[in-house]
N, C-alpha and C positions, 0 to 999 in steps of 0.2 A: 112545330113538330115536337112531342115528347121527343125528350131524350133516351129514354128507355127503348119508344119505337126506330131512334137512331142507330142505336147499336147493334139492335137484332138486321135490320137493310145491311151494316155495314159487314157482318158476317155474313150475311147469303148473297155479298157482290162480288167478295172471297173467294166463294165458292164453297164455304159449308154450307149441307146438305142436311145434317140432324147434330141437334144439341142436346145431350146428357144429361138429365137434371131431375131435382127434387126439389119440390115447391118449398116455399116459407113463407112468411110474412116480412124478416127481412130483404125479401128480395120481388118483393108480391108485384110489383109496376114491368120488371123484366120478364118475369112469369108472363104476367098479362101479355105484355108486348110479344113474347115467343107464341104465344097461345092464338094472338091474328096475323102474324106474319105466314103471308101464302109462300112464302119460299123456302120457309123453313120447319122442318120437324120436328115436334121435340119427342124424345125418348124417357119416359116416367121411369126412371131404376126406382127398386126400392133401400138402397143404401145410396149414399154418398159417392161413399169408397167404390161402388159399384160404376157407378157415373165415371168417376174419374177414369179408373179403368177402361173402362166400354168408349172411351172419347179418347186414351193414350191407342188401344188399339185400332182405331180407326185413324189415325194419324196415321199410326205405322203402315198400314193398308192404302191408305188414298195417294199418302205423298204430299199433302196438304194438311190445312190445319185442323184441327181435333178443337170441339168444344164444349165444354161443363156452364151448368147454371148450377147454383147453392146459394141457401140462406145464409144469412151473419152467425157469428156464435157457429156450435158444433157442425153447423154446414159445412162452412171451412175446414174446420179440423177435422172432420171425417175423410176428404178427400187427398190430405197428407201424404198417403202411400200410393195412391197413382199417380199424385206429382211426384215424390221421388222417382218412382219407376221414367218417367217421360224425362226426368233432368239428366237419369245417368244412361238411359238408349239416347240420347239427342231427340225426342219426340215434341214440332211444335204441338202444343195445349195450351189454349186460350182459356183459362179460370175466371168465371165472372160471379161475383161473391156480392150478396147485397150485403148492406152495412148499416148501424144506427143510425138517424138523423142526425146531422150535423149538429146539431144543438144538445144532444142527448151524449157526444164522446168523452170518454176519457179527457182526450187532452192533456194538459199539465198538472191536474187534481190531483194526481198522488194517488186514486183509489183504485182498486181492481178492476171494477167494472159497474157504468155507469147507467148505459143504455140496458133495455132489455137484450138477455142472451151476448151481449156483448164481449165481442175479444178482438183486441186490434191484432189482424188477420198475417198485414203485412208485414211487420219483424217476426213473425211464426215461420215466412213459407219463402223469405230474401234470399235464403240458405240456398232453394231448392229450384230458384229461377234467374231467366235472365234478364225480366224487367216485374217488376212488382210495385204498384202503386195505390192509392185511394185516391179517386178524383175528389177534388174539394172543391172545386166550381164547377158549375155547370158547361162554361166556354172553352173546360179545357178537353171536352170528351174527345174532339175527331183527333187533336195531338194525339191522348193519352191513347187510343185504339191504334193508329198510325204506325204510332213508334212500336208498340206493343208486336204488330204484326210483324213488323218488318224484323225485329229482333228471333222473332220466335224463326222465321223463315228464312233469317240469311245466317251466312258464317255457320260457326258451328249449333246446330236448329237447337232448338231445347223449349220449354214452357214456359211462359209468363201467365203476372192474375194481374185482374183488374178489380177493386174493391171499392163500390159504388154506395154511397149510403141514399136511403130509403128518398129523402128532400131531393137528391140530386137526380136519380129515377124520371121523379115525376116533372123533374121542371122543363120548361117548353123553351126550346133553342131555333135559333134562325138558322140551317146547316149554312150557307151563303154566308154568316157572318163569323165563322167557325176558322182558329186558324190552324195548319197543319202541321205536318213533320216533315222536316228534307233530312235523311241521312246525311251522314258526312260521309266523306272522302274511303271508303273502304277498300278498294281493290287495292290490291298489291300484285305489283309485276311477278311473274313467274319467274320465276330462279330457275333462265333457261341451261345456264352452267351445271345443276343440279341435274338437270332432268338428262342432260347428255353424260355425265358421269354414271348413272341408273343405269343408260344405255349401255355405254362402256362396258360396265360392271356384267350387265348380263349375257354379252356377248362372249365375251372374256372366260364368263365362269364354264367350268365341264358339267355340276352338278347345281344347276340354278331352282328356285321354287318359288312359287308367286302364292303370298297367302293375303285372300280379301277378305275385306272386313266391313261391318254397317255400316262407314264411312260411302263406299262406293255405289250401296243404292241412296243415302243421303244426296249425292252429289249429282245424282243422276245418270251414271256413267257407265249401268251395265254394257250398254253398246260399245263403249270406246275402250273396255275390259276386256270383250270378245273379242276386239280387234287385235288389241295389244297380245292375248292368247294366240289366235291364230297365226300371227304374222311369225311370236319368237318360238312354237312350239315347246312352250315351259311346261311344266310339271304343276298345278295346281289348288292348294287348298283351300280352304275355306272354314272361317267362325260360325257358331250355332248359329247368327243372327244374317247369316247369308247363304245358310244349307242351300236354300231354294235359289239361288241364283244359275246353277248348274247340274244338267240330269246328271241321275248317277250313273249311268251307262257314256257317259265323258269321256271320250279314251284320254284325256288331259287332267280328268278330276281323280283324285287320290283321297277325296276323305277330311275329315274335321280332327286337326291333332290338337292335345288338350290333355288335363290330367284325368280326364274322364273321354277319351274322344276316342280315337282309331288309332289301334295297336300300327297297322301299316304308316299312315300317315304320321306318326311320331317317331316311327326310323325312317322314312323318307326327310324330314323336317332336322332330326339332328346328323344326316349324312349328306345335307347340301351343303355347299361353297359357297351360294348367292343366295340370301333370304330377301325378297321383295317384300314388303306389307305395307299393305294399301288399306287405311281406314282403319284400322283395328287399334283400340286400345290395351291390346295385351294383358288382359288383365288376371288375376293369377290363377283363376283356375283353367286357365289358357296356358300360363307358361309352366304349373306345377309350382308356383312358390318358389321360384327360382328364376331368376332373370336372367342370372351369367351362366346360366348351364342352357338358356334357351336356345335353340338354333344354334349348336356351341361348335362347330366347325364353320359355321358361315360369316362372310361379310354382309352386314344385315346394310340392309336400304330401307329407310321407316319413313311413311308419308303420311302425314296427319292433321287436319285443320287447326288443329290445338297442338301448339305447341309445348302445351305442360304436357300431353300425354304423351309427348316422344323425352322429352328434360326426365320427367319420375324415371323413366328405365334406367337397372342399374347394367345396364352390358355396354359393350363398345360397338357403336357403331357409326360405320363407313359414312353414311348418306345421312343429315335429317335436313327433311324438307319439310318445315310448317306451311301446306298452301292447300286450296280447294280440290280435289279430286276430280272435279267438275273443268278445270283448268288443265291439270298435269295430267291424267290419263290419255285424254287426246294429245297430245304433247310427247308422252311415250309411244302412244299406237304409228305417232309420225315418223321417229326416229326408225333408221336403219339397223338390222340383227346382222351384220354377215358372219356366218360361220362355215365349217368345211363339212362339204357331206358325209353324213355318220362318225361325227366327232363324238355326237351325247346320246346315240344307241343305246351305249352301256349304262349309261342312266337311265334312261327311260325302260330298259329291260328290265332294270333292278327296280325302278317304281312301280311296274306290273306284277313280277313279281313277287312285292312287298303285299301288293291289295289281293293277289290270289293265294298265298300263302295266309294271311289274316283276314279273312272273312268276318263281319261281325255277327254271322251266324252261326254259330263252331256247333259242329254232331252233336258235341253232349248237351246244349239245351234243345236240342230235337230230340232228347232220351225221356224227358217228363213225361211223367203220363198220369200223375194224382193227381196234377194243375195245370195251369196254362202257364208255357213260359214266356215272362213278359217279353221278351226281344222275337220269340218267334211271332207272336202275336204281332208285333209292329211287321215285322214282316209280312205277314198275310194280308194284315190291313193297306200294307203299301202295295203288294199285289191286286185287291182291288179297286183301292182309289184310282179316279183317274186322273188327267192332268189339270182338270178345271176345280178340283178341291181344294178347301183354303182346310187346314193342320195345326190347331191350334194345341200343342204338349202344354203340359202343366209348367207353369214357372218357376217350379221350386220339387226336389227331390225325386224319387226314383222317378214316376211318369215324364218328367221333363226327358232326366239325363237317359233313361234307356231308349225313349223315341229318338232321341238323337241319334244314337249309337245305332239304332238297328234300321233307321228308316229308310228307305231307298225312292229317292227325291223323282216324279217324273215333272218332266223342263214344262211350266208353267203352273205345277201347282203355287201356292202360297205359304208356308211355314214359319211362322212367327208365335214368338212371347216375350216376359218380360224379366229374361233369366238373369237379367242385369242385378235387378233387386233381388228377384229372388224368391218373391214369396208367395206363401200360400193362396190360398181365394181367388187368387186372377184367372182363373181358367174361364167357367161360366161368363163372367159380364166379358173376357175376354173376345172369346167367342161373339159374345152378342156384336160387339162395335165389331168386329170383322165381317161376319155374314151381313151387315147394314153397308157398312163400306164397299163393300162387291157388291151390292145390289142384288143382295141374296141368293149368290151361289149356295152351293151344298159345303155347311163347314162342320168338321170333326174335330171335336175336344180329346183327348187325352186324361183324365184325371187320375188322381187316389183317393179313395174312401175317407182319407182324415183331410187332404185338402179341400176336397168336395164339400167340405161342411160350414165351411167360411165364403161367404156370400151363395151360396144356394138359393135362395130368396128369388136371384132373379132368373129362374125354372119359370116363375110366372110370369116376367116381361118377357120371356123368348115364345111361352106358351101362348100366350095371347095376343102374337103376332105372327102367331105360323109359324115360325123362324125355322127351315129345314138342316137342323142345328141336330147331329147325333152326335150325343155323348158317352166316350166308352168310359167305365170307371171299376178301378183294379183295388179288387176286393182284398186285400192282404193283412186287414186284421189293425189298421192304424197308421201311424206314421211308419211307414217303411225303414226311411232312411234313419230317420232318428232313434231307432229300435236297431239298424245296423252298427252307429256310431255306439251306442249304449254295450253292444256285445263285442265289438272290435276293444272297447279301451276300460270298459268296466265289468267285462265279466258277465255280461248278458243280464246286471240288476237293468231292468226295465223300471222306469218311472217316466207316466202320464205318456206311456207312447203305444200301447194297445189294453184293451179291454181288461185283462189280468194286473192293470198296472194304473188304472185309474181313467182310462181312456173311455165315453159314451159314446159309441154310434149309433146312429138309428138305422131302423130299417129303411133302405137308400130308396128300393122301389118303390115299396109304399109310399114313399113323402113323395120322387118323382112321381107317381100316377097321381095324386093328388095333386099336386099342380098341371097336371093336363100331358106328361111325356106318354106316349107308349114303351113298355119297359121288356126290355127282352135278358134274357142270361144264359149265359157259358160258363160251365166246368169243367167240360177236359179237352184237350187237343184234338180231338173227334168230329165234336161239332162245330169245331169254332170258324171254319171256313162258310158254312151254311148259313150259322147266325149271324155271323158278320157281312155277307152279304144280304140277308134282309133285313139288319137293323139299318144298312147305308141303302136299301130301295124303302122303306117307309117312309112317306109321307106326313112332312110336319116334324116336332121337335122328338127324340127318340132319345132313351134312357138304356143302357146295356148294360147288364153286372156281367166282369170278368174274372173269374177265381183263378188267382195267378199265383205262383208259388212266392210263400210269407217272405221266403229269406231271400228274394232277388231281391240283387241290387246291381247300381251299372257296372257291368264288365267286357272288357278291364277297364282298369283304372289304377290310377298311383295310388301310392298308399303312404302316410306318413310313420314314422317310425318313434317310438317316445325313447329318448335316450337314459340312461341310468340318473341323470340330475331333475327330470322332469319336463326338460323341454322337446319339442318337437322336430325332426327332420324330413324332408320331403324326399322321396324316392325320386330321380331324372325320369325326365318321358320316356326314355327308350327302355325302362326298367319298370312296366306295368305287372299287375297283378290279374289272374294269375301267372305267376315268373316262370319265364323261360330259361332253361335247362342254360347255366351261364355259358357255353358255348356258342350257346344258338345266337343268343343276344350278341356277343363278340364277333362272329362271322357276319351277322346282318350289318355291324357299323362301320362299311368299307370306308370311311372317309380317314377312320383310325390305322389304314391300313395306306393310305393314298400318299 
């Protein structure tokens, strides 16, 4: 049996279902081999970077493993940026990289580069996985796939590559004489001491809050979350990266706090006594750049498979349990809550009244009327979706952060990106590995006209496969946010962040119709309920321009403050912009008062 046709069987036994890729010559035997394997599909992107992408979010989507094909040389290094993205969301990705013939490498020659196209792949990408290797023999493939797998899919998940050169490809192996991999010894006992202190702690407290994080659908445990809800009736939030675990209509859900999140849930979050978090790496556009001000009345409980993301925090906390979620959540939903009837009323009044008092749809962005305002817009579009739509927001700047803020989640849509990195271009191939992953439900994109321009290309792998993939994309003249940042702290000198300032866009509809979209557009508040619903009944891949107003950006949000020496300070969560009258603020932070 080729080895080549080994590895493509040993991903479709997996259960991957399509593989991301772009041909080469360095990798031309595993091409071939993807190209007859009946079980598997492959997906022609036309970038790299695209591939990688389109295989990180289909990971995020299945709950299994995500897979790329790429040549040696800039194959690899093109897909870079959706291995970072899958190493810092936890997303297994399986990288399969052809490589020089063995005979043609580097080695210990001292010279740059020996083979054609050649770059030794794996000290590039050791940084950005958690196993990375070059097979050098042929007998050692079922090992090196093995362990690969099992790395990517246990503990805490994340990507590994595998980097195969061209000789090794083609050479023909007996599987039967193939040897394997045994894990070692990995479970660790549950810290049941731990898990009844949590209990304790949350029984105890008057003002308790449980905030989940990507950890808990990693681990499997929405179910045993809803238990652990139901049974303590806590007060609940939620990370961008688990908006969709809970409708918004929750009488228990309270909102995404954050320095860009929900004004309500960020004085719910610094007036609790008990902070629960489950899975979340708190990471700082989460806690505002401040770690000792986070949850700063609460005894925090931190639960996290990695125990460096609970050691980095600089606060004090009660509880840290490094252990699976998968484990301790069902372990808390077991534990007993006894409290006295209507002890935490007054909490829970005060957490209703925090979300009906802050709306993230406030009057005055229903006052536009030259533009569309982007938060009412998500609004609208979250009144038509329904709950079998997957919501792909942009990963980077205003479309990401305002979809968050204004969208109102129903219980089974899907909601995902890759806001961890952060960056431009993931939208489109984004999309593409999600509506592939659902098996072609109905998914919406979210874009910006300047992120929209980085990876576009693959308009024509979603058009040429139907993909009923509507893309909305909010016309505002450029980079938004970086056009915000530019007038917040320099005076509004723009450079390279809209048209006046160096920036080229193109005409969007025109390049989407020429790749096959139907293209629809909105300009004012008027029609945008009309067009919005029949850009989401069109048939096939659909392109939408939205003229949103230039100078939105997420609100609220914190805001840093530059001091007289040049350095910068972060404003606390409960002190978002725009600022409330300092009384208001004072009177909401009953915990100051308790």
């Amino acid at each position: 049996m080729r080895l080549s046709d080994y590895v493509m069987a040993f991903l479709a036994q997996r259960g991957v279902r399509h593989v991301f890729m772009l041909p080469g010559g360095g990798c031309m035997h595993l091409v071939d081999a993807l190209g007859r394997s009946e079980q598997l599909e492959y997906i022609a992107c036309l970038h790299e970077q695209a591939s990688s992408i389109a295989a990180e979010s289909y990971a995020q989507h299945t709950g299994g493993l995500g897979a790329v094909l790429v040549t040696t040389g800039p194959g690899g290094t093109n897909t870079v940026t959706g291995l970072a993205a899958a190493w810092i969301d936890s997303t297994p990705v399986l990288f399969l990289s052809g490589q020089v013939k063995r005979s043609d490498r580097i080695g210990t020659s001292g010279v740059r580069q020996m083979g054609s196209q050649e770059v030794d792949i794996v000290p590039v990408v050791t940084p950005l996985t958690k196993y990375a290797v070059t097979v050098r023999e042929p007998s050692e493939i079922r090992f090196v796939l093995e362990k690969a797998y099992h790395l990517a899919m246990h503990g805490r998940r994340g990507p590994v590559w595998i980097d195969i050169p061209l000789d090794v490809q083609a050479a023909e192996i007996e599987p039967a004489e193939l040897g394997g991999y045994t894990p070692g010894e990995t479970d660790v006992p549950l810290d049941t001491d731990a898990v009844r202190r949590i209990a304790r702690m949350l029984s105890e407290a008057k003002r308790p809050v449980i905030l989940a994080g990507n950890g808990v659908r990693a681990a499997g445990a929405e179910e045993a979350l809803y238990a652990l809800r139901e049974k303590t009736g806590i007060p609940t939030l939620l990370t961008w990266k688990t908006i969709d675990l809970l409708d918004a209509d929750d009488p228990l859900y309270f909102g995404c706090p954050g320095g860009m999140g929900h004004r309500a849930a960020n004085f719910i979050l610094q007036n609790a006594d008990a902070l629960l978090v489950l899975g979340s790496r708190l990471d700082s556009s989460l806690t505002a750049w401040n770690h000792r001000n986070f949850g700063k009345h609460a005894q925090k409980m931190i639960v996290d498979i990695d125990p460096a993301e609970i050691d980095k925090l600089d606060m004090e906390i009660a509880v840290r349990l490094a252990a699976d979620l998968r484990a301790v959540l069902p372990a808390l939903a077991a534990e007993e809550y006894p409290r006295r009837a209507g002890e935490r009323d007054a909490w829970q009044d005060y957490c209703v009244r925090m979300r009906e008092k802050y709306p993230a749809i406030t009057a005055e962005m229903r006052t536009e009327t030259a533009y569309i305002d982007p938060h009412v817009f998500v609004d609208e579009l979250s009144r038509q979706m329904t709950a079998e739509d997957i919501l792909v927001p942009e990963s980077s700047g205003a479309a990401g952060e305002i979809t968050y803020q204004a969208l109102r989640v129903k219980y089974g849509q899907k909601v995902k990106n890759a806001a961890g990195l952060g960056s431009m271009g993931f939208g489109v191939p984004y999309a593409l590995g999600a509506c592939l992953a659902n098996r072609g439900r109905r998914t919406i994109l979210i874009d910006g006209d300047g992120a929209f321009q980085l990876n576009i290309q693959e308009l024509a792998t979603i058009a040429a496969r139907r993909l009923p993939i509507k893309i909305f994309i909010w016309m505002n003249g450029g980079y938004a946010s970086i056009m915000g940042t530019q007038r917040n702290f320099f005076g509004g000198n723009y450079v390279a962040a809209n048209a006046e300032s160096g920036l080229a866009i193109p005409d969007i509809g025109a390049v989407a119709a020429a790749y096959g979209c139907k293209v629809f557009s909105m300009n004012t508040p008027a029609e945008m309920p009309e067009v919005i619903g029949e850009a989401l009944a069109a048939k096939g891949p659909v392109l939408c321009l939205v003229s949103v107003t230039p100078t939105a950006t997420a609100t609220p949000r914190t805001k840093a403050e530059k001091l007289p020496n040049g350095s910068m300070i972060s404003k606390p969560l409960e002190e978002m912009w725009p600022y409330l009258p300092p009384e208001e603020t004072a009177a909401n932070m009953i915990a100051e008062d308790a």
